[in-house]
RODO-2510 file (C-alpha; in nm, 4 decimals, decimal comma):
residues 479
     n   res          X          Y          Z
     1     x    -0,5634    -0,5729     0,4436
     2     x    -0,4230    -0,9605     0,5662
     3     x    -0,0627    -0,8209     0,4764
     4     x    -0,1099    -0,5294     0,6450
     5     x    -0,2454    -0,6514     0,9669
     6     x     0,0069    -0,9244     0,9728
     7     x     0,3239    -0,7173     0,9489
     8     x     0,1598    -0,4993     1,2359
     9     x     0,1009    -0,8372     1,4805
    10     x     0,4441    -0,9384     1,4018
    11     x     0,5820    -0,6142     1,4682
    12     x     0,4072    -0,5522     1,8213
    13     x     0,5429    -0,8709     1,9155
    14     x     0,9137    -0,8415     1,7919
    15     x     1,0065    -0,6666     2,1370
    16     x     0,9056    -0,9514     2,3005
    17     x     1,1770    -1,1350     2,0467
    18     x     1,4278    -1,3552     2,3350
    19     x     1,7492    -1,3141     2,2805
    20     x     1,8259    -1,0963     1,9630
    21     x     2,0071    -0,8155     2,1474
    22     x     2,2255    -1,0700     2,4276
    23     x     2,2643    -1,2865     2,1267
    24     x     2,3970    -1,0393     1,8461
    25     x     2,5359    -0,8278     2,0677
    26     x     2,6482    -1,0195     2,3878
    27     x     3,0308    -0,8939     2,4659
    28     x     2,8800    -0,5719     2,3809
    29     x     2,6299    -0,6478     2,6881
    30     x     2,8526    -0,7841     2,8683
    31     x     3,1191    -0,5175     2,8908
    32     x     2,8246    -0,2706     2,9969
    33     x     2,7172    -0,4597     3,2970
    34     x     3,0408    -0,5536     3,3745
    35     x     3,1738    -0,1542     3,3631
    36     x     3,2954    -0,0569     3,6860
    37     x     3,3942     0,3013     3,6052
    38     x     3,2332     0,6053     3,4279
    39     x     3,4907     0,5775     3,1471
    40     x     3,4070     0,1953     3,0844
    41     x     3,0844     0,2377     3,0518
    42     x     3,0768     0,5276     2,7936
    43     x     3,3113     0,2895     2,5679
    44     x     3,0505     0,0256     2,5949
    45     x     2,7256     0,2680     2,5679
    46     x     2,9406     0,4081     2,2242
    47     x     3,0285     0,0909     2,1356
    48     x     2,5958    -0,0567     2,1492
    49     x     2,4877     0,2733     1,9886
    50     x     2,6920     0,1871     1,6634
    51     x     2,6166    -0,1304     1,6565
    52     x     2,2581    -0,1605     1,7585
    53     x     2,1658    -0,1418     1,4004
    54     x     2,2713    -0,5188     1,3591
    55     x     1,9506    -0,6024     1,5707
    56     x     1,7033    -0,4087     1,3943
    57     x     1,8584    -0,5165     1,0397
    58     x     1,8072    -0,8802     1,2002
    59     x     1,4095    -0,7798     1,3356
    60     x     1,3528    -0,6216     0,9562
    61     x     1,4797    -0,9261     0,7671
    62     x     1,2614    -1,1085     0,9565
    63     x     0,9494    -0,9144     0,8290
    64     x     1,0114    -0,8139     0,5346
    65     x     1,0274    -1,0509     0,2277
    66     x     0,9433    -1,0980    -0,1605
    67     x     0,6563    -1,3079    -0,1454
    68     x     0,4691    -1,1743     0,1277
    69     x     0,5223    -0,7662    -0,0389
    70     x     0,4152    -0,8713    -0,4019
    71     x     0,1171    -1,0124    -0,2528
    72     x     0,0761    -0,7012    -0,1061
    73     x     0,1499    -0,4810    -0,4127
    74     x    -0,1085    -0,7275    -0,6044
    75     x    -0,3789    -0,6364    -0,3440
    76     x    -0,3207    -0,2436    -0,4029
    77     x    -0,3633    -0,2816    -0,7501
    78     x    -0,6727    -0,4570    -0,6893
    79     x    -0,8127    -0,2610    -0,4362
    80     x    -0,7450     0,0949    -0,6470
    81     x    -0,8114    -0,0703    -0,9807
    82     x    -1,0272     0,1624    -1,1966
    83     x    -0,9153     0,0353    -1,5121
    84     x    -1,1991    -0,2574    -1,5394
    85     x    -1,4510    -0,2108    -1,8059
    86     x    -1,8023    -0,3858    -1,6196
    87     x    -2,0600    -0,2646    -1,8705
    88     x    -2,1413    -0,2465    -2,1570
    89     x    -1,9723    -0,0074    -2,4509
    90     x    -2,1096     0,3305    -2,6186
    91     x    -2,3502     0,1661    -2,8742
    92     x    -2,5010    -0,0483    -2,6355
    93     x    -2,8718     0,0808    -2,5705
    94     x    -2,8444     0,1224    -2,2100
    95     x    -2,4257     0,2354    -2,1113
    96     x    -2,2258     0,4298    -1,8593
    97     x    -1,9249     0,4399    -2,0989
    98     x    -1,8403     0,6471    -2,3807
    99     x    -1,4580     0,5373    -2,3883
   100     x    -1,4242     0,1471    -2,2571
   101     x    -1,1548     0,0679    -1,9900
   102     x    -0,8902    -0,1620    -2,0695
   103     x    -0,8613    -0,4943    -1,8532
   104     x    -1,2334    -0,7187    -1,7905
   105     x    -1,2875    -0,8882    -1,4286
   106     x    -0,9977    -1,1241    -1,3619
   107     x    -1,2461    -1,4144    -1,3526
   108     x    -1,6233    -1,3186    -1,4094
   109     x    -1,8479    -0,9878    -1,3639
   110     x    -2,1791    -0,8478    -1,4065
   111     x    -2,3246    -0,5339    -1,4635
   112     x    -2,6718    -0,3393    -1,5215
   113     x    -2,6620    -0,0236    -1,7293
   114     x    -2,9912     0,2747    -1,7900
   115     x    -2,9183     0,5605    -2,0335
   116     x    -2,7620     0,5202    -2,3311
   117     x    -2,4635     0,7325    -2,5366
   118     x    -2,5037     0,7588    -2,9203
   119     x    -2,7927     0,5316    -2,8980
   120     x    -3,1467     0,7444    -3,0060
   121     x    -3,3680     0,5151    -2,7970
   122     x    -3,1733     0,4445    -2,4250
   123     x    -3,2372     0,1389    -2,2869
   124     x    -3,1294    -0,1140    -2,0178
   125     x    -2,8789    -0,3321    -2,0545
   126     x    -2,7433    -0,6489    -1,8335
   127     x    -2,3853    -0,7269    -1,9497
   128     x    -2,1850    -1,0346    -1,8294
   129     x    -1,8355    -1,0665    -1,8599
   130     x    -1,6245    -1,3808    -1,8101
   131     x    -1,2661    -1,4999    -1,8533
   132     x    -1,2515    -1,8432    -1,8949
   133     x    -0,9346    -1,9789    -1,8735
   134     x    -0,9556    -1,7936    -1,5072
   135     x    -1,2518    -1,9623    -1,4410
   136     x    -1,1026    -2,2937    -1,5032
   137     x    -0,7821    -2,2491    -1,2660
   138     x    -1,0008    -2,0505    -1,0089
   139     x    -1,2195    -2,3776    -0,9520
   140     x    -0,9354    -2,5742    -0,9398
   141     x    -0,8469    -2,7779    -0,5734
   142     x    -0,4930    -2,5923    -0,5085
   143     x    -0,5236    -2,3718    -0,2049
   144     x    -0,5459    -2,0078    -0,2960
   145     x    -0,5389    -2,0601    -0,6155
   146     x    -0,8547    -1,8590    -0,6674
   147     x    -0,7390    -1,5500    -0,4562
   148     x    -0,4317    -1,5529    -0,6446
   149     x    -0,6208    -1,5789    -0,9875
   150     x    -0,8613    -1,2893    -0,8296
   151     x    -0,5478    -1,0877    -0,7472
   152     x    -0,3825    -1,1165    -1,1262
   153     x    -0,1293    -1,3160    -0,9810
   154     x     0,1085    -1,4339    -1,3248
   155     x     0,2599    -1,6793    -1,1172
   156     x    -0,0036    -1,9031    -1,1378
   157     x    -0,2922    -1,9887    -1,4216
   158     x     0,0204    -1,9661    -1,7182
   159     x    -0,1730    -1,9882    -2,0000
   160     x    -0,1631    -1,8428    -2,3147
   161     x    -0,6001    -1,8505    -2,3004
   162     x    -0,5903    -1,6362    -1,9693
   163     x    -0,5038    -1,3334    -2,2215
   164     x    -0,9082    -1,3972    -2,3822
   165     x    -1,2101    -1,2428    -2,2730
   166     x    -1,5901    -1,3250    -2,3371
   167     x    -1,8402    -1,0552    -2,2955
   168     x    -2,2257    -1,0803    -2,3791
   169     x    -2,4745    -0,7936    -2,3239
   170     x    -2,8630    -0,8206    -2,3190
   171     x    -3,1182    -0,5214    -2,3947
   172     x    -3,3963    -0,5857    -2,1144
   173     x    -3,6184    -0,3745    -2,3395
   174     x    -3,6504    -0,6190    -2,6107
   175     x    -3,8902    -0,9090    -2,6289
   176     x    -4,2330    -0,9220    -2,7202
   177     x    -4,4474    -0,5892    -2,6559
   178     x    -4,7686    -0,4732    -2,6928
   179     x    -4,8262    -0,2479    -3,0304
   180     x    -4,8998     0,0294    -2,7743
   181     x    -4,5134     0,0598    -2,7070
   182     x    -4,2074     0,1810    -2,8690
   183     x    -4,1836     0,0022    -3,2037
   184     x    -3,7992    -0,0628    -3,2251
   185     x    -3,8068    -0,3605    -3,0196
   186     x    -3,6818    -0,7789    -3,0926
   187     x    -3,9789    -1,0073    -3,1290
   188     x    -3,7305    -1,3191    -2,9632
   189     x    -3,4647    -1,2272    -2,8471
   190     x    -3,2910    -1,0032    -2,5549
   191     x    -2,9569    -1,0657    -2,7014
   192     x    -2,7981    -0,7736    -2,8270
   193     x    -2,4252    -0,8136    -2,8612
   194     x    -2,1115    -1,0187    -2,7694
   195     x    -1,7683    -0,9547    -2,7463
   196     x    -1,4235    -1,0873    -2,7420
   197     x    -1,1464    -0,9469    -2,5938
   198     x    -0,7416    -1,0402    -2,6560
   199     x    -0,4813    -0,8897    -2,3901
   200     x    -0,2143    -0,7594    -2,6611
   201     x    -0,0006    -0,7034    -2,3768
   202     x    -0,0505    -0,5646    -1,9771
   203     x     0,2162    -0,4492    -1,8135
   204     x    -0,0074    -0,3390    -1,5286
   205     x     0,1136    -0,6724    -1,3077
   206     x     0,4159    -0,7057    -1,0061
   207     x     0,5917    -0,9374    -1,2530
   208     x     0,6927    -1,3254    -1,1790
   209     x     0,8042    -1,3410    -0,7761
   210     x     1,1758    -1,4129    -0,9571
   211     x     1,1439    -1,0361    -1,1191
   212     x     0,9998    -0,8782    -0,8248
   213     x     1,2678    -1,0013    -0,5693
   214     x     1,5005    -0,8093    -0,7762
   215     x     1,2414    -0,4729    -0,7055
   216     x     1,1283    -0,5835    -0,3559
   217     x     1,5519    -0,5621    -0,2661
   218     x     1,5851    -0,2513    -0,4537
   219     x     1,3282    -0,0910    -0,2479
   220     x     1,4191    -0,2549     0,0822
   221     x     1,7602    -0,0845     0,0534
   222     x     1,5700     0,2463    -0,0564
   223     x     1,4090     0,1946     0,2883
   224     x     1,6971     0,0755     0,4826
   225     x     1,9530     0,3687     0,3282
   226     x     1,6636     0,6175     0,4150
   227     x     1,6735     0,5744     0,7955
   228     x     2,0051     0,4353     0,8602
   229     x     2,0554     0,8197     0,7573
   230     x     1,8200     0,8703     1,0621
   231     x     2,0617     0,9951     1,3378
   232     x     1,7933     0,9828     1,5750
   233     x     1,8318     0,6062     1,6170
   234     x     2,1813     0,6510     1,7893
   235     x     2,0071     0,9463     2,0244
   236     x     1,7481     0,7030     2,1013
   237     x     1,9744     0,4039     2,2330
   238     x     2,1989     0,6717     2,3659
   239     x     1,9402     0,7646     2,5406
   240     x     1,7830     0,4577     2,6589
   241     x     2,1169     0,2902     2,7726
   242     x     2,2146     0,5878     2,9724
   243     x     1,8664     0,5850     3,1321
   244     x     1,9339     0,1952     3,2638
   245     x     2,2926     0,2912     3,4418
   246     x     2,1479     0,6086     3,6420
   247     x     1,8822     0,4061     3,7711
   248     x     1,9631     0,3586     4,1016
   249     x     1,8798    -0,0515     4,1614
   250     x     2,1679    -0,0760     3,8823
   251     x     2,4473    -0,0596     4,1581
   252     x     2,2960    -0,3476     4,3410
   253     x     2,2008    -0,5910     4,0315
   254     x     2,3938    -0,8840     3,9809
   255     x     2,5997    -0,8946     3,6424
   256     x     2,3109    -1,1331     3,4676
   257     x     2,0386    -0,9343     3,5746
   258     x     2,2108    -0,5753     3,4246
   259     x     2,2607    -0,7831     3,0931
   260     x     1,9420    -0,8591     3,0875
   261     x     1,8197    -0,5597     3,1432
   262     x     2,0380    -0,3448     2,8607
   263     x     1,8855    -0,6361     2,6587
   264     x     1,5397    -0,5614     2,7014
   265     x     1,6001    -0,1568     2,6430
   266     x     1,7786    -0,2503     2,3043
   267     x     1,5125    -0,4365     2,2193
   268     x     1,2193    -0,1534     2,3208
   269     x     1,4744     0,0987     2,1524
   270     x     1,4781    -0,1062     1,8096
   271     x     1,1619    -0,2025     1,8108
   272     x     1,0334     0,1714     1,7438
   273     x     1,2812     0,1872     1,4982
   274     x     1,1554    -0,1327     1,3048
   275     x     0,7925     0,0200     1,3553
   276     x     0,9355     0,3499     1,1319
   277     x     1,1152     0,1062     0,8815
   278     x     0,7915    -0,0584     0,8056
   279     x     0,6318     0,1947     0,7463
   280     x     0,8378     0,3619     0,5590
   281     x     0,8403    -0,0024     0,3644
   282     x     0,4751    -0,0155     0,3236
   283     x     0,4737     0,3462     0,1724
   284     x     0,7179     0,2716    -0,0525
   285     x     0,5044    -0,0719    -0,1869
   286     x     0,2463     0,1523    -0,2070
   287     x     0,4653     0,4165    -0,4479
   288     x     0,5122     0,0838    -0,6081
   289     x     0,1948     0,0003    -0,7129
   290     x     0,1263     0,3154    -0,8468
   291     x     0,3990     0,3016    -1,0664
   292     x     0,2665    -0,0116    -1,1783
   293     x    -0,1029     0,0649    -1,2079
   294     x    -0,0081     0,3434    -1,4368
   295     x     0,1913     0,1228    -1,6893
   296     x     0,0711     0,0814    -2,0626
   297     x    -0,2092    -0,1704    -2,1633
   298     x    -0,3075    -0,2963    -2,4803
   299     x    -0,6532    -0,4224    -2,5801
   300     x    -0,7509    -0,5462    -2,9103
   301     x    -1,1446    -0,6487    -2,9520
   302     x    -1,4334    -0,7592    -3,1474
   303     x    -1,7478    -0,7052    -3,1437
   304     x    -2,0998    -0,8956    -3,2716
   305     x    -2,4182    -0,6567    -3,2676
   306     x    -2,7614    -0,7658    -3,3304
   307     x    -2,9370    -0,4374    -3,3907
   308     x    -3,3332    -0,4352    -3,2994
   309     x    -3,6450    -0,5446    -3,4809
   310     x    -3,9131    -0,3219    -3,6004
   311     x    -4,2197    -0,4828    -3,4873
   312     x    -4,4389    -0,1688    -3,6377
   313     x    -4,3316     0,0718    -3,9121
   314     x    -4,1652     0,3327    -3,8389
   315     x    -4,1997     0,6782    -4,0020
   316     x    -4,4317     0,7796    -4,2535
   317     x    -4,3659     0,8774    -4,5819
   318     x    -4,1356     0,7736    -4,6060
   319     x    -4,1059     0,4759    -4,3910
   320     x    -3,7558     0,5016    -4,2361
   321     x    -3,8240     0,1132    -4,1181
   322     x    -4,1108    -0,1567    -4,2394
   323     x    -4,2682    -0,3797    -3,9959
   324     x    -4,0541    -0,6658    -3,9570
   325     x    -3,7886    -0,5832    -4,0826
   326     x    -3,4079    -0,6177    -3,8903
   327     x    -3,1218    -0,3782    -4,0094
   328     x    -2,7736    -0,5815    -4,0949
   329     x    -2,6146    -0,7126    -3,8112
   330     x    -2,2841    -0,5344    -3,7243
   331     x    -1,9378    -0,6221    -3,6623
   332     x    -1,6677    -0,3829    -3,4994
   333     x    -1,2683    -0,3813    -3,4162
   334     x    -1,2013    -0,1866    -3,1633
   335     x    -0,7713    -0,1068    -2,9488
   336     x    -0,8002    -0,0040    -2,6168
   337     x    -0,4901     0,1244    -2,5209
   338     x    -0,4284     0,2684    -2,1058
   339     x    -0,1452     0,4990    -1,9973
   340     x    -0,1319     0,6598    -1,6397
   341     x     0,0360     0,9148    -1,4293
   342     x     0,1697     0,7780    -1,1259
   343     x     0,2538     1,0938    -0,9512
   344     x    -0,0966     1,2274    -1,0602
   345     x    -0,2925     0,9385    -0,9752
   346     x    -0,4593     1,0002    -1,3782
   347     x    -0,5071     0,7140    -1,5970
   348     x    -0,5746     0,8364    -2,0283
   349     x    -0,7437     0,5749    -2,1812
   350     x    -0,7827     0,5698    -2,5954
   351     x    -1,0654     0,4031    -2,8032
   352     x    -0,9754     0,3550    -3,1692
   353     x    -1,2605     0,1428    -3,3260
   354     x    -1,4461     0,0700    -3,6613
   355     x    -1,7851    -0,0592    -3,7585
   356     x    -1,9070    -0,2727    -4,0549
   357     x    -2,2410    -0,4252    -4,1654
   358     x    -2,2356    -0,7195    -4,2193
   359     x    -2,4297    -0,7021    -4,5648
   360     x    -2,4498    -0,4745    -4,8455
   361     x    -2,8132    -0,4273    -4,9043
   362     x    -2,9351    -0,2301    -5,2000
   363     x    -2,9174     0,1360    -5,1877
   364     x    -2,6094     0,0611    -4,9454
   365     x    -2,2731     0,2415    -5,0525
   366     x    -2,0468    -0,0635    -4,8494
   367     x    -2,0135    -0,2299    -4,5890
   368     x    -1,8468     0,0459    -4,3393
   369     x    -2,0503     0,1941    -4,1392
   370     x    -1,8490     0,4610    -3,8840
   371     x    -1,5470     0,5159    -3,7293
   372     x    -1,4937     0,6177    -3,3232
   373     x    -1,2299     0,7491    -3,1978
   374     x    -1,2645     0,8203    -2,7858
   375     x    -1,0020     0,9719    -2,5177
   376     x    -1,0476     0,9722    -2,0904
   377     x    -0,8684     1,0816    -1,8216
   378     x    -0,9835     0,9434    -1,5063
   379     x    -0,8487     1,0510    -1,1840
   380     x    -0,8417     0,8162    -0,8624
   381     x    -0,9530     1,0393    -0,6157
   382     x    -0,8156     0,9596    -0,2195
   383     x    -0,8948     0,5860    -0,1034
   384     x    -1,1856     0,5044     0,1115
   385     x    -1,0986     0,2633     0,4051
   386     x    -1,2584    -0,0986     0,3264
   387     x    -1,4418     0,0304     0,0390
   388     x    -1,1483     0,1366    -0,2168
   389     x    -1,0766     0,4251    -0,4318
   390     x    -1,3680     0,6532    -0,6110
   391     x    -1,2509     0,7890    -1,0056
   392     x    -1,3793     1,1198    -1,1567
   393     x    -1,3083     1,1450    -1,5242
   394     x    -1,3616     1,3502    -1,8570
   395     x    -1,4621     1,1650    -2,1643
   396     x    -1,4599     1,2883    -2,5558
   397     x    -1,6459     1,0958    -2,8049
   398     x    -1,5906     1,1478    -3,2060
   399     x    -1,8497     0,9491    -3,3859
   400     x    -1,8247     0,9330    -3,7640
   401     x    -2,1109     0,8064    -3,9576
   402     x    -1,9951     0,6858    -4,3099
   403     x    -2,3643     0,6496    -4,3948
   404     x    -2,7085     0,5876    -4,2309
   405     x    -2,6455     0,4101    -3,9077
   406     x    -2,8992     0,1135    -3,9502
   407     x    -2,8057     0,0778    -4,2985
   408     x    -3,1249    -0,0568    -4,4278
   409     x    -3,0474    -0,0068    -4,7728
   410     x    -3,4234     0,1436    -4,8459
   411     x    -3,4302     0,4405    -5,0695
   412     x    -3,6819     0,6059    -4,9046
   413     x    -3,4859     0,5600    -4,5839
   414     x    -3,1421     0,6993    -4,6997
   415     x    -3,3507     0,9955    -4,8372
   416     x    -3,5006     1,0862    -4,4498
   417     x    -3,2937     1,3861    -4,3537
   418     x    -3,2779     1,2478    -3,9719
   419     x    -3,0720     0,9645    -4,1084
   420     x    -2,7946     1,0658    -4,3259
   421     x    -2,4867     1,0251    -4,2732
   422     x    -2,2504     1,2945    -4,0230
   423     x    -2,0615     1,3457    -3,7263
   424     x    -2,1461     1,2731    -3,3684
   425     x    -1,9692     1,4392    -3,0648
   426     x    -2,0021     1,3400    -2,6728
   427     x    -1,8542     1,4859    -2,3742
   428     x    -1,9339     1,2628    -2,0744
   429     x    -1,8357     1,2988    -1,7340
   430     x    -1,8811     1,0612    -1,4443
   431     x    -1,8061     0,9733    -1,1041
   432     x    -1,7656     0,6409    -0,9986
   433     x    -1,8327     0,4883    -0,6331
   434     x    -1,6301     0,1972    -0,4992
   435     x    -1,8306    -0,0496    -0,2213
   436     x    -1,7089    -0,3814    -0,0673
   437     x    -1,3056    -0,3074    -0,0922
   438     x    -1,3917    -0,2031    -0,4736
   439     x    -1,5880    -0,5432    -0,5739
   440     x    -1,8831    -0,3540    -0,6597
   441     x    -1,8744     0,0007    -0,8277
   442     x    -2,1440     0,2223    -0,9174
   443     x    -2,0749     0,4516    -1,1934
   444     x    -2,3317     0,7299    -1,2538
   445     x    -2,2410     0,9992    -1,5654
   446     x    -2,3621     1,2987    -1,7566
   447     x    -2,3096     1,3199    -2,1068
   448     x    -2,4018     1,6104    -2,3641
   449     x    -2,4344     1,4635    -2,7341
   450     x    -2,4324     1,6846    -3,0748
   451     x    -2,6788     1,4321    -3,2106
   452     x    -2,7272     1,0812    -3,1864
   453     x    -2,7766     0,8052    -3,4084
   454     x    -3,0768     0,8432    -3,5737
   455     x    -3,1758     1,2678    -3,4516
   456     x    -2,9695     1,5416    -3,5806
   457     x    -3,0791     1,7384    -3,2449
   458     x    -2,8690     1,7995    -2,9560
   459     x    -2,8745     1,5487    -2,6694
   460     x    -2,8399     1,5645    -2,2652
   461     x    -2,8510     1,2872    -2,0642
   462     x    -2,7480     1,1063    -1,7501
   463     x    -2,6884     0,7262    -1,6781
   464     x    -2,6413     0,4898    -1,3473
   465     x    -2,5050     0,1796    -1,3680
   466     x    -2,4104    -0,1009    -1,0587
   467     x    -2,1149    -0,3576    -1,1696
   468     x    -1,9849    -0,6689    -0,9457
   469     x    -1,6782    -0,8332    -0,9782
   470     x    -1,7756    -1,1292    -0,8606
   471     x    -1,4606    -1,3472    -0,8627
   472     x    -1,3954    -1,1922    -0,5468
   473     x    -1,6419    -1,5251    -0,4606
   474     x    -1,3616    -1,7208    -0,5215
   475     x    -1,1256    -1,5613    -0,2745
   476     x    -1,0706    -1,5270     0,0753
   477     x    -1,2466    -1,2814     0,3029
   478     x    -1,0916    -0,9338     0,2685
   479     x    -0,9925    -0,7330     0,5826
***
């Protein structure tokens, strides 16, 4: 990553630093070269080893700061995120999910979907996703504005609309067909189903740069206690100055040359040490954004359905749907709520939702139609370098039908055995491949039904799916 690579550049060159060690520490220097006896210059070799640290607390403040490690915890978040929901949900007719993910692309995504869930006819289904407000500050002129919208950054886009989320899904199976193909298909339209999502809250974020200064110094002295513990530090100067006065051109350098000279070997001699603070620092920003990435989420969401068209009867006596005829359109409410374990690297997500027609046709006992109720654990399994970090999880699905799921209101229709009202259960589980440092993921899943919909027969089945998250358009190029 840029952080990364740039704390490792500065870091080979702070050896070459002039002037930290003569200037922090120049009677120090001074007394060494200056030693004429054996005596003198163990004081003065005693008196650099205990205060050498001054130098590398100097080299460390130098590298380490606020601004540049939130950036850094913002791109670890990104880069393991697998709490993005890119497709579409369970009742879509082509879908990789049976419980949906929390958070939707921080500016816009798309996804394609085969294989449905509780659906009785799978499909395939192209699913766009878009935030808005994000949009509108990610075009805007300000210079990295768009990475820092990509990256979740609070510190910039503060608006109250940034919390909304648009999503629209289209079944590519619909549209005018031939009477030689399936019969449950739209005569018009490929539309089958928008969605808006609100952010209750996400706590899943660094914070403001004012609240994570107070964390970034917290951890910094985590890091700094940890190996000024080190006593191997001391050894090492130790070491190194004693190496410089047995050398045998010491006796014959002038004074200005031998301070020079215990300059340099401080400096070599710190510089591994700053090399084991930082990375000591960048696993602990690392511990960091776990911690955060497994923070609660709240997700509250609604949901427009345009079920599918019969353009031939279907069923005889009875017919379970006429020719031409569309069920009621449906409208759901769904919470989305995400809870990790940082130390496990497992994320539970719950689905609470419940669906209504949105007419009571004859024959119809109301207007509900089912309840869901879905729970995943997802594990992120070890990160791949420049490509980001693959999931595995376990899925249950409880599907409650209140009464026939299209809801036609057709007595001949709620009399068809096929179609009355029960309980659905799915078990999914899928494994989920991260390409382009995680902008593109490609879930594929297997998921064993009771029934579905509209068949009271057991169900096996397995779905692929390819999602983008393509706001990473808007940012710079990722190392």
């Amino acid at each position: 990553m840029r952080l990364t690579t740039s704390l490792l550049l500065l870091l080979a060159a702070a050896p070459q630093l002039p002037g930290q060690s003569a200037i922090i520490l120049k009677r120090e220097i001074g007394r060494l070269a200056t030693a004429t006896s054996a005596g003198d210059r163990d004081d003065a070799i005693a008196e650099l080893k205990s205060n050498a640290i001054k130098i590398r607390a100097a080299r460390v403040d130098k590298t380490v700061d606020a601004a540049a490690s939130k950036k850094q915890v913002e791109e670890l978040l990104a880069f393991r995120r697998a709490d993005v929901q890119a497709g579409g949900g369970s009742g879509a007719s082509g879908s990789t999910s049976s419980v949906l993910s929390p958070l939707l692309p921080a500016i816009f995504g798309f996804a394609f979907e085969t294989g449905g869930i509780t659906r009785t006819v799978s499909g395939n289904t192209i699913t766009l996703k878009l935030n808005p407000a994000a949009l509108v500050c990610a075009t805007s002129t300000t210079p990295g504005m768009a990475e820092r919208v990509e990256r979740r950054d609070v510190d910039v886009c503060k608006t109250f609309w940034k919390r909304f989320g648009v999503t629209a899904s289209f079944d590519t199976g619909r549209g005018d067909k031939s009477k030689d193909l399936a019969n449950l298909q739209a005569i018009n339209s490929q539309f089958s189903d928008l969605t808006a999502r609100f952010e209750v809250f996400n706590r899943r974020t660094p914070g403001p740069l004012v609240e994570f200064e107070k964390e970034a110094k917290t951890l910094a002295n985590q890091v700094a206690d940890f190996n000024a513990t080190n006593p191997a530090f001391e050894a090492n100067v130790e070491t190194t100055l004693r190496a410089q006065v047995a050398d045998p051109k010491w006796a014959t350098q002038s004074v200005e040359d031998r301070a020079k000279r215990v300059a340099d070997a401080l400096d070599a001699a710190v510089g591994d040490a700053v090399e084991n603070i930082l990375v000591n620092w960048k696993a602990a920003l690392k511990a960091y954004a776990r911690s955060v990435g497994s923070k609660a989420v709240l997700t509250a969401e609604y949901g427009y359905q345009q079920p599918d068209l019969a353009t031939d009867p279907i069923g005889t006596e009875p017919v379970v749907v006429p020719k031409g005829v569309r069920p009621p359109n449906l409208h759901s409410a769904r919470l989305i709520y995400a809870q990790g374990v940082a130390s496990r690297n497992l994320d539970f997500t719950a689905n609470l939702s419940g669906t209504f027609f949105e007419e009571v046709r004859p024959g119809m006992s109301g207007q509900f139609r089912d309840f869901r109720a879905g729970l995943e654990g997802k594990f992120k399994l070890r990160e791949i370098a420049n490509y980001g970090a693959p999931t595995l999880s376990f899925a249950g699905l409880y599907v409650y039908l209140h009464q026939p799921p299209l809801g036609l209101g057709i007595t001949a229709f709620n009399q068809a055995d096929v179609n009355k009202r029960g309980n659905i259960g799915v078990f999914q589980t899928k494994l989920e491949f991260p390409t382009a440092n995680n902008n593109i993921r490609i879930p594929v899943s297997f998921t064993y039904s009771n029934r579905t919909e509209l068949i009271k027969e057991s169900d096996v089945r397995g779905q692929i799916g390819i999602s983008f998250n393509l706001g990473s358009l808007f940012g710079e190029k990722k190392n």
